[in-house]
mmCIF file of the N, C-alpha and C atoms, coordinates in Angstrom:
data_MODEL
# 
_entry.id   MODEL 
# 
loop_
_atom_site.group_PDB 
_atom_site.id 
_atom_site.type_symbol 
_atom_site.label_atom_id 
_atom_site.label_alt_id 
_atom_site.label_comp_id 
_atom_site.label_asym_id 
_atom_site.label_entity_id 
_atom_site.label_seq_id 
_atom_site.pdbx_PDB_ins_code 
_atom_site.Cartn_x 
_atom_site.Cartn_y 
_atom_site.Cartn_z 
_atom_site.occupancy 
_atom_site.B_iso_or_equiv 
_atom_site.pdbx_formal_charge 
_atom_site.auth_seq_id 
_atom_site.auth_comp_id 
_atom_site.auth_asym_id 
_atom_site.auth_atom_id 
_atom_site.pdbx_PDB_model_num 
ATOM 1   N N  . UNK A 1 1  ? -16.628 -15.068 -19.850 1.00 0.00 ? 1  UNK A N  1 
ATOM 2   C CA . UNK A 1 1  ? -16.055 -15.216 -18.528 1.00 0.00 ? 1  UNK A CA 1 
ATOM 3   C C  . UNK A 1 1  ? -14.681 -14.553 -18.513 1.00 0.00 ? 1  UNK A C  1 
ATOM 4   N N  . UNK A 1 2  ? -14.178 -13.697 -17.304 1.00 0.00 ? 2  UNK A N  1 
ATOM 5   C CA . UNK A 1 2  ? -13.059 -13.132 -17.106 1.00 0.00 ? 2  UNK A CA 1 
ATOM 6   C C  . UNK A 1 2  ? -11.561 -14.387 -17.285 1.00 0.00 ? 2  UNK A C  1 
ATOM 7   N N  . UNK A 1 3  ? -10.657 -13.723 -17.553 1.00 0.00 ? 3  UNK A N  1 
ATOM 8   C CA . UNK A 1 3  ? -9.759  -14.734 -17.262 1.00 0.00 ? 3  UNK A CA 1 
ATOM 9   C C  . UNK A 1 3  ? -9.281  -14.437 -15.929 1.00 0.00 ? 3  UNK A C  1 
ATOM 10  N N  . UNK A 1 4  ? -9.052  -15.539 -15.038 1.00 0.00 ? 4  UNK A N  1 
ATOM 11  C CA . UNK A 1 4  ? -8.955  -15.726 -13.752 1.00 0.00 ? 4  UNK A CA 1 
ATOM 12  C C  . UNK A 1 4  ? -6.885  -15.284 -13.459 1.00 0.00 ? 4  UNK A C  1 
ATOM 13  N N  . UNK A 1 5  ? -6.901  -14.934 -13.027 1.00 0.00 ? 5  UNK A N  1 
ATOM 14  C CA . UNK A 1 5  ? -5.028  -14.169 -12.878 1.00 0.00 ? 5  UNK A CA 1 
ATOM 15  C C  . UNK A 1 5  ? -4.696  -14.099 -11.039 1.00 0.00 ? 5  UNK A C  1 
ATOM 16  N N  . UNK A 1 6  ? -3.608  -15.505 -10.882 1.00 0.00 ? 6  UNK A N  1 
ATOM 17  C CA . UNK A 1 6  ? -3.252  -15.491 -9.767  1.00 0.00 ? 6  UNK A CA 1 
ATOM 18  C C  . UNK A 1 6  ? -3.157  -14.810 -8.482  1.00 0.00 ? 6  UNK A C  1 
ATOM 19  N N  . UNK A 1 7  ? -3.741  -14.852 -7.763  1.00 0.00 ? 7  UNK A N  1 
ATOM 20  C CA . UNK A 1 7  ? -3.541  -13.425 -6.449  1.00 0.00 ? 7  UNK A CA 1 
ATOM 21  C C  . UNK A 1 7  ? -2.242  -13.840 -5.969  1.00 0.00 ? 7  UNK A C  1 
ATOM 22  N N  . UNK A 1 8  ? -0.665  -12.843 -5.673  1.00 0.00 ? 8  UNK A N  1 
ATOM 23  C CA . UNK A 1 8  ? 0.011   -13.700 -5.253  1.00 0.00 ? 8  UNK A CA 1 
ATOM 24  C C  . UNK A 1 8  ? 0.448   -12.223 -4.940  1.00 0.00 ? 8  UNK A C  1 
ATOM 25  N N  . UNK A 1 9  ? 1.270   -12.424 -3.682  1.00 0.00 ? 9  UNK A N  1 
ATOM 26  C CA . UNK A 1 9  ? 1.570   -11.146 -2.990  1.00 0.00 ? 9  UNK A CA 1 
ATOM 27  C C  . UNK A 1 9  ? 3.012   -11.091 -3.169  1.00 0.00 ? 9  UNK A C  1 
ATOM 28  N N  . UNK A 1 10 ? 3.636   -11.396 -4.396  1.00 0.00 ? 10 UNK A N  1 
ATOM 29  C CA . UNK A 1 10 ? 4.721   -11.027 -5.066  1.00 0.00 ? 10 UNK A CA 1 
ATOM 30  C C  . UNK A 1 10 ? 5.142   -10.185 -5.472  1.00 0.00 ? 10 UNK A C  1 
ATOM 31  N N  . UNK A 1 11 ? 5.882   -9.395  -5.474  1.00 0.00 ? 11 UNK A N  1 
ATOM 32  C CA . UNK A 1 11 ? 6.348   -8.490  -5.870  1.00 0.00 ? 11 UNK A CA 1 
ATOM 33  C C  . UNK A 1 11 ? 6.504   -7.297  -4.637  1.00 0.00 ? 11 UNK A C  1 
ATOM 34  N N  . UNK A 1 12 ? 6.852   -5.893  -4.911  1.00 0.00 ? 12 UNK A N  1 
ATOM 35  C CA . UNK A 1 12 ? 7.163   -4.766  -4.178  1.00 0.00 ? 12 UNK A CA 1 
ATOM 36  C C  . UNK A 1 12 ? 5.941   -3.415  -3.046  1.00 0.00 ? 12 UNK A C  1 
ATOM 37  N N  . UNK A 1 13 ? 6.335   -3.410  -2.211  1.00 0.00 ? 13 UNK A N  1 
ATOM 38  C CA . UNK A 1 13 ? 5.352   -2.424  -1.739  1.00 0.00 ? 13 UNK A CA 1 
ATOM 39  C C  . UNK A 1 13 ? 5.422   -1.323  -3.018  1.00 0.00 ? 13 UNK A C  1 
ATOM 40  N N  . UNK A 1 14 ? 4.288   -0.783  -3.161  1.00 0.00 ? 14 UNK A N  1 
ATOM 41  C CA . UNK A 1 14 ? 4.047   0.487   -3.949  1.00 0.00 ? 14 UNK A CA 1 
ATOM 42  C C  . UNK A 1 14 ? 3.484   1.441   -3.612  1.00 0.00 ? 14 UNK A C  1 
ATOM 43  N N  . UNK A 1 15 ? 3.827   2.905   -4.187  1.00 0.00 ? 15 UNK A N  1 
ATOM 44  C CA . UNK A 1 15 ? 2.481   4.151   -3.719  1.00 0.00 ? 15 UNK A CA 1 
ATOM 45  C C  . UNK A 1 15 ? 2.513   4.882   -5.143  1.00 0.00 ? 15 UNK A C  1 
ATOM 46  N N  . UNK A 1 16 ? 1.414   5.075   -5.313  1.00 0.00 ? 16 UNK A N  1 
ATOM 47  C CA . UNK A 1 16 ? 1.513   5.768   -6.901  1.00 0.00 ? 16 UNK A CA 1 
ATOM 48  C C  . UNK A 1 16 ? 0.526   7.160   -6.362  1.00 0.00 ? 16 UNK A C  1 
ATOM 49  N N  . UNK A 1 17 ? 0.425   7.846   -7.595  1.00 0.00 ? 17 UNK A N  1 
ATOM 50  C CA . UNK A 1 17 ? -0.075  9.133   -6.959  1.00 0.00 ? 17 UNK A CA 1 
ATOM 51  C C  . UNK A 1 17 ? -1.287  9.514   -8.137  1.00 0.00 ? 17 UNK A C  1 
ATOM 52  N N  . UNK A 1 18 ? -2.424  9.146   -7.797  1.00 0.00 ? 18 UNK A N  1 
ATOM 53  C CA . UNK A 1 18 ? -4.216  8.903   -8.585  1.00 0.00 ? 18 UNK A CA 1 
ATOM 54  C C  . UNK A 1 18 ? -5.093  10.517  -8.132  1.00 0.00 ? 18 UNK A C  1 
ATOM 55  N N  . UNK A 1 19 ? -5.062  11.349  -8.897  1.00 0.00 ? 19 UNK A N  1 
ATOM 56  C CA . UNK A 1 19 ? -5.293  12.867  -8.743  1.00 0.00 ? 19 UNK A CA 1 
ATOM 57  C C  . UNK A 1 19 ? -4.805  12.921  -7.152  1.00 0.00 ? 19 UNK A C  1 
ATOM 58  N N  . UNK A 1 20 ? -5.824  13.613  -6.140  1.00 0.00 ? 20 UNK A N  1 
ATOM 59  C CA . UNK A 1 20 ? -5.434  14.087  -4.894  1.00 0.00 ? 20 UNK A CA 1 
ATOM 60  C C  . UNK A 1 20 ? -5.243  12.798  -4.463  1.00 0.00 ? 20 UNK A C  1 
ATOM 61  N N  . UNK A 1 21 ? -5.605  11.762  -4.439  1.00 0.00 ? 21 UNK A N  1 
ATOM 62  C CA . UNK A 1 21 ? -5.114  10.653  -3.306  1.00 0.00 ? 21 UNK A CA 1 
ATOM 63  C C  . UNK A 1 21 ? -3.607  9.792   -3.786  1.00 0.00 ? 21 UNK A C  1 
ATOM 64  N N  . UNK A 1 22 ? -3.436  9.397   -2.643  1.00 0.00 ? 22 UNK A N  1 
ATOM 65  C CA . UNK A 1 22 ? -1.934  8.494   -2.814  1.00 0.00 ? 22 UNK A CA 1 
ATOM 66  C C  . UNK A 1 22 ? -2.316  6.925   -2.934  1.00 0.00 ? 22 UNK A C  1 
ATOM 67  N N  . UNK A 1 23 ? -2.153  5.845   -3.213  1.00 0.00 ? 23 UNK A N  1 
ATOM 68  C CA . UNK A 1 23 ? -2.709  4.559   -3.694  1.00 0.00 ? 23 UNK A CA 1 
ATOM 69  C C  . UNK A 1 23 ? -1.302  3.607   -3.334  1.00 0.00 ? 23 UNK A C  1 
ATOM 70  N N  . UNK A 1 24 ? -1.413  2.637   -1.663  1.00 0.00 ? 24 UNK A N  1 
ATOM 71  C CA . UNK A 1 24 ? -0.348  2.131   -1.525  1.00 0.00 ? 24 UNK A CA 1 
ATOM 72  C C  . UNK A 1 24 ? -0.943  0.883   -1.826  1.00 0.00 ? 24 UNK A C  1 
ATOM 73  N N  . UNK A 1 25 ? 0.172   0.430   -2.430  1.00 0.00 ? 25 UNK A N  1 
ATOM 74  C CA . UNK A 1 25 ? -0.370  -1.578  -2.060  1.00 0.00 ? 25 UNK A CA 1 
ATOM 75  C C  . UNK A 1 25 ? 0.775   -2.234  -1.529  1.00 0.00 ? 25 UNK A C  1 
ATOM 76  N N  . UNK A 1 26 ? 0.448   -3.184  -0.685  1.00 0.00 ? 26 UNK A N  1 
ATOM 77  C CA . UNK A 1 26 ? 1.377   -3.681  0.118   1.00 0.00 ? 26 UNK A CA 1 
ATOM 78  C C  . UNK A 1 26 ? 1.196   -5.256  -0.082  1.00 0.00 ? 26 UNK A C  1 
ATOM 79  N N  . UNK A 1 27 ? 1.949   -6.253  0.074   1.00 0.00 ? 27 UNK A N  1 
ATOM 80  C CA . UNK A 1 27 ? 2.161   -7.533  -0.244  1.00 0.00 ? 27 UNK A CA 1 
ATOM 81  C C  . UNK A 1 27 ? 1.490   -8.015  1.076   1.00 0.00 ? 27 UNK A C  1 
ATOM 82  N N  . UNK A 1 28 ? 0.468   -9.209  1.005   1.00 0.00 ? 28 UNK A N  1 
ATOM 83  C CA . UNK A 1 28 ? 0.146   -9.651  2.080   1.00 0.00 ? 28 UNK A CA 1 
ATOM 84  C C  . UNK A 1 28 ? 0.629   -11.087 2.212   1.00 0.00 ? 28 UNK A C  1 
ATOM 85  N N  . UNK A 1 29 ? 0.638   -11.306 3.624   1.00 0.00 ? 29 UNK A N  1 
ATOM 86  C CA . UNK A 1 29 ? 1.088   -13.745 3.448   1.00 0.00 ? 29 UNK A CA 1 
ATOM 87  C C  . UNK A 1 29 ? -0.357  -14.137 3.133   1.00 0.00 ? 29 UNK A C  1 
ATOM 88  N N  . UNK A 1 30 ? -0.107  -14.985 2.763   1.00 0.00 ? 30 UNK A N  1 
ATOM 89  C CA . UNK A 1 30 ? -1.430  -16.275 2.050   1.00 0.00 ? 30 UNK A CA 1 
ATOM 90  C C  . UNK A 1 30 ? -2.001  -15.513 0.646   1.00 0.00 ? 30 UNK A C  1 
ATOM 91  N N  . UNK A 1 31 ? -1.602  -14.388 -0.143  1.00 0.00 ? 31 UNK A N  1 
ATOM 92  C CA . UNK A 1 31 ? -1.456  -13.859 -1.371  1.00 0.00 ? 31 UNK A CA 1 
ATOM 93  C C  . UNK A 1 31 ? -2.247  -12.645 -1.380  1.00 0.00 ? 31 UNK A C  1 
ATOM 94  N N  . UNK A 1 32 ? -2.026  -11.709 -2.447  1.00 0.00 ? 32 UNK A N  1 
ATOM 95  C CA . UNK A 1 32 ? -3.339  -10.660 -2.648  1.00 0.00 ? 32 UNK A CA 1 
ATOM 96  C C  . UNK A 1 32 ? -2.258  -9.558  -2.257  1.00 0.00 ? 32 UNK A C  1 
ATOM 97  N N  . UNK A 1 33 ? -2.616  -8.527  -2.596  1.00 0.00 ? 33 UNK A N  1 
ATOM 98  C CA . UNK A 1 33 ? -2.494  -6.888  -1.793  1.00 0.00 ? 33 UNK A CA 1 
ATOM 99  C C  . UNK A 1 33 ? -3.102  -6.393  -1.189  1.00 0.00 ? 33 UNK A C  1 
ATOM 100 N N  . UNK A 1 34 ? -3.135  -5.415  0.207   1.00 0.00 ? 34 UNK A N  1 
ATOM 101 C CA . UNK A 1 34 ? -3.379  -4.779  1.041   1.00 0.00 ? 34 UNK A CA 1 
ATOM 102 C C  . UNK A 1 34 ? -3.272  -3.477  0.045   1.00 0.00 ? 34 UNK A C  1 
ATOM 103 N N  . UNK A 1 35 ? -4.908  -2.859  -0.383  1.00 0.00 ? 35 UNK A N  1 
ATOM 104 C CA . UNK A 1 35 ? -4.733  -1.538  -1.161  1.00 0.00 ? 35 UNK A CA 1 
ATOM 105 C C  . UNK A 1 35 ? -5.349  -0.507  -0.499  1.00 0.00 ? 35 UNK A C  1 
ATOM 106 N N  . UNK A 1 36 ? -4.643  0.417   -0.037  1.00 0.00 ? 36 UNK A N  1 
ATOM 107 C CA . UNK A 1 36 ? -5.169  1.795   1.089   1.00 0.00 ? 36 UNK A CA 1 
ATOM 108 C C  . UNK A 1 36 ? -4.809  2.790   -0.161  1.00 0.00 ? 36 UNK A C  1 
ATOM 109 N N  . UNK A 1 37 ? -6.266  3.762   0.484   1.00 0.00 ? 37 UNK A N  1 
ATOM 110 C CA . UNK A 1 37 ? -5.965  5.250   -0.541  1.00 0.00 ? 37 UNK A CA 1 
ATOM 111 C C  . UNK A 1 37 ? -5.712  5.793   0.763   1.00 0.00 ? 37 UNK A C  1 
ATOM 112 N N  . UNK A 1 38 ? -5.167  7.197   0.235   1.00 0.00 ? 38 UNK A N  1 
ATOM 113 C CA . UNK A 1 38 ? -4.610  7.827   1.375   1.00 0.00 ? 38 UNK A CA 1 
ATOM 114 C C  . UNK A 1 38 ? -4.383  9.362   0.950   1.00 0.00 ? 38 UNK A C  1 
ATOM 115 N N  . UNK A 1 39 ? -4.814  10.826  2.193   1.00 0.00 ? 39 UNK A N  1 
ATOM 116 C CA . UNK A 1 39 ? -4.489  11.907  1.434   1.00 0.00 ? 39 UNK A CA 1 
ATOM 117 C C  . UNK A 1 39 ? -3.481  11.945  2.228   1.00 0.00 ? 39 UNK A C  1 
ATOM 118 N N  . UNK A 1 40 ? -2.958  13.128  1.868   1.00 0.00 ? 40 UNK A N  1 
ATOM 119 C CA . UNK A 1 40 ? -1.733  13.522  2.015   1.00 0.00 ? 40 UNK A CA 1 
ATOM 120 C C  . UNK A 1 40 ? -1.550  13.791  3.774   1.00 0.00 ? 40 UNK A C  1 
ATOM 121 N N  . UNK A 1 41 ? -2.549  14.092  4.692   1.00 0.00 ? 41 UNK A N  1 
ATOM 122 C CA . UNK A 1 41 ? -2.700  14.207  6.109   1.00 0.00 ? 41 UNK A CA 1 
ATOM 123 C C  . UNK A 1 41 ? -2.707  12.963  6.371   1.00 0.00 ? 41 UNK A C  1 
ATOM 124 N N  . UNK A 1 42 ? -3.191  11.649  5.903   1.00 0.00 ? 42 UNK A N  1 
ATOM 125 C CA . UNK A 1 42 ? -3.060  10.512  6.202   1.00 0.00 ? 42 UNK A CA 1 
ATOM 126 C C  . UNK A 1 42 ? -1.490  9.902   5.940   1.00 0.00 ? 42 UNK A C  1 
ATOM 127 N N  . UNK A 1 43 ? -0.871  10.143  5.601   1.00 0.00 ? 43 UNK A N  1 
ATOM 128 C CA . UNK A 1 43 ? 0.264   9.348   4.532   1.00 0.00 ? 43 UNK A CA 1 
ATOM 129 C C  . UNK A 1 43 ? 1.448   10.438  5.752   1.00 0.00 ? 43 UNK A C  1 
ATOM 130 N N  . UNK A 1 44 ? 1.166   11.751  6.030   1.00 0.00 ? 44 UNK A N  1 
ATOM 131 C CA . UNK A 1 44 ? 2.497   12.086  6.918   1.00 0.00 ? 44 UNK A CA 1 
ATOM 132 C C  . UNK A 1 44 ? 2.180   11.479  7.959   1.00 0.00 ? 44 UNK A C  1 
ATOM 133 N N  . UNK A 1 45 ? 1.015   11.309  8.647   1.00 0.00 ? 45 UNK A N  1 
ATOM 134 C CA . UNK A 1 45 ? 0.520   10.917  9.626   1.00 0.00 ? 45 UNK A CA 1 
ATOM 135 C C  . UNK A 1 45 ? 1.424   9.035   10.137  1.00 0.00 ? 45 UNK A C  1 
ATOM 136 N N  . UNK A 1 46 ? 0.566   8.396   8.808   1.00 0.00 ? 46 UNK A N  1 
ATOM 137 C CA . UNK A 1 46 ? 1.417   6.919   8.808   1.00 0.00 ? 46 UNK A CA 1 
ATOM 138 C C  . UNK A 1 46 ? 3.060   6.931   8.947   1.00 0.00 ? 46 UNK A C  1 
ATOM 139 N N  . UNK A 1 47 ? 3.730   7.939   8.180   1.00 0.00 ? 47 UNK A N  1 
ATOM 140 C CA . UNK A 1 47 ? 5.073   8.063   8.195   1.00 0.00 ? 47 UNK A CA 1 
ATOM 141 C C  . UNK A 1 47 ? 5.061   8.515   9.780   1.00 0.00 ? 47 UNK A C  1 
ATOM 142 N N  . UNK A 1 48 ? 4.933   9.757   10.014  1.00 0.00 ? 48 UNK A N  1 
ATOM 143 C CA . UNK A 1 48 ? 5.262   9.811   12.034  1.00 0.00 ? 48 UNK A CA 1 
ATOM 144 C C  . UNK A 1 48 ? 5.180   8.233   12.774  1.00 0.00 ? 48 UNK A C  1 
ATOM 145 N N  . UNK A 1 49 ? 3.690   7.560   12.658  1.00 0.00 ? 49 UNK A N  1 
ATOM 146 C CA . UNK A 1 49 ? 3.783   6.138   13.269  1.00 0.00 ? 49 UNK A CA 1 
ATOM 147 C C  . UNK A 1 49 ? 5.320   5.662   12.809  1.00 0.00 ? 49 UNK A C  1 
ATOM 148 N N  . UNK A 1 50 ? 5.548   5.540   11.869  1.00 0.00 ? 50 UNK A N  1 
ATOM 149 C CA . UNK A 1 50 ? 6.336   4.596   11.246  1.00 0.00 ? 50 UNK A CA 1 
ATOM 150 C C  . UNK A 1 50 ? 7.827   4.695   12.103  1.00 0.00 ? 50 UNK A C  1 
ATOM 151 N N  . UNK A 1 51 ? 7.987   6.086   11.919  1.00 0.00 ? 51 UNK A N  1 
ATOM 152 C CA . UNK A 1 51 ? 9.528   7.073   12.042  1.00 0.00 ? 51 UNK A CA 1 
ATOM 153 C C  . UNK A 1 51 ? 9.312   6.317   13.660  1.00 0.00 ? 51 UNK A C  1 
ATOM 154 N N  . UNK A 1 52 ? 8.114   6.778   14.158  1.00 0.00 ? 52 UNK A N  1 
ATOM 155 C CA . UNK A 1 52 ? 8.585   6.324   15.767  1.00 0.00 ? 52 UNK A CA 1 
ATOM 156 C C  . UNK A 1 52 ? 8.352   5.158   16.082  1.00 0.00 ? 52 UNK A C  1 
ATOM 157 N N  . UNK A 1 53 ? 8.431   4.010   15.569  1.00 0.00 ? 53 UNK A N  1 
ATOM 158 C CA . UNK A 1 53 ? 8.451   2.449   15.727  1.00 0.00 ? 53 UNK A CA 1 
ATOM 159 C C  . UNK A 1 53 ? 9.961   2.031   15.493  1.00 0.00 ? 53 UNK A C  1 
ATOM 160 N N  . UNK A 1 54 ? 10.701  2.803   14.098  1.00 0.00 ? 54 UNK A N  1 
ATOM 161 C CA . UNK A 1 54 ? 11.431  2.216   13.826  1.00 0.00 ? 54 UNK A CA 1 
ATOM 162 C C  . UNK A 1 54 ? 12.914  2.976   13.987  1.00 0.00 ? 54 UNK A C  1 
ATOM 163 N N  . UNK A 1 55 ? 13.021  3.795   14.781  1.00 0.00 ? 55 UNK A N  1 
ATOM 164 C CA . UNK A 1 55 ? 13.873  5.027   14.953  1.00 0.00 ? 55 UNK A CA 1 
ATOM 165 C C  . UNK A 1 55 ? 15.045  5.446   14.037  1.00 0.00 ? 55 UNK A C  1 
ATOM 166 N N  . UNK A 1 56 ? 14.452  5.791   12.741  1.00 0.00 ? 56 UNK A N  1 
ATOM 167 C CA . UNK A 1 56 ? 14.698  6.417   11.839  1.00 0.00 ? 56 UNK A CA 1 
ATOM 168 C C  . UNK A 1 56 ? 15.280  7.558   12.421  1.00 0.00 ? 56 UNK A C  1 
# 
């Protein structure tokens, strides 16, 4: 049997970079990570949303 290891949405947003795709994980409430792959048309794309929500 596996050993069982807390889901806890502690710690830092991340993006690491896994051959062509980008790999974010994001902290969720009630525990766990939110894990999106993403290419590189996706990831400027999210940044534009972002830039114009938060007027960077």
């Amino acid at each position: 049997m596996a050993a069982m290891k807390p889901r806890t949405g502690d710690g830092p947003m991340e993006v690491t970079k896994e051959g062509r795709s980008l790999i974010m994980r994001v902290p969720i409430d009630g525990g766990g990570r939110l894990v999106l792959e993403l290419n590189k048309d996706e990831a400027n794309a999210l940044r534009e949303c972002l830039v114009g929500v938060t007027d960077a």
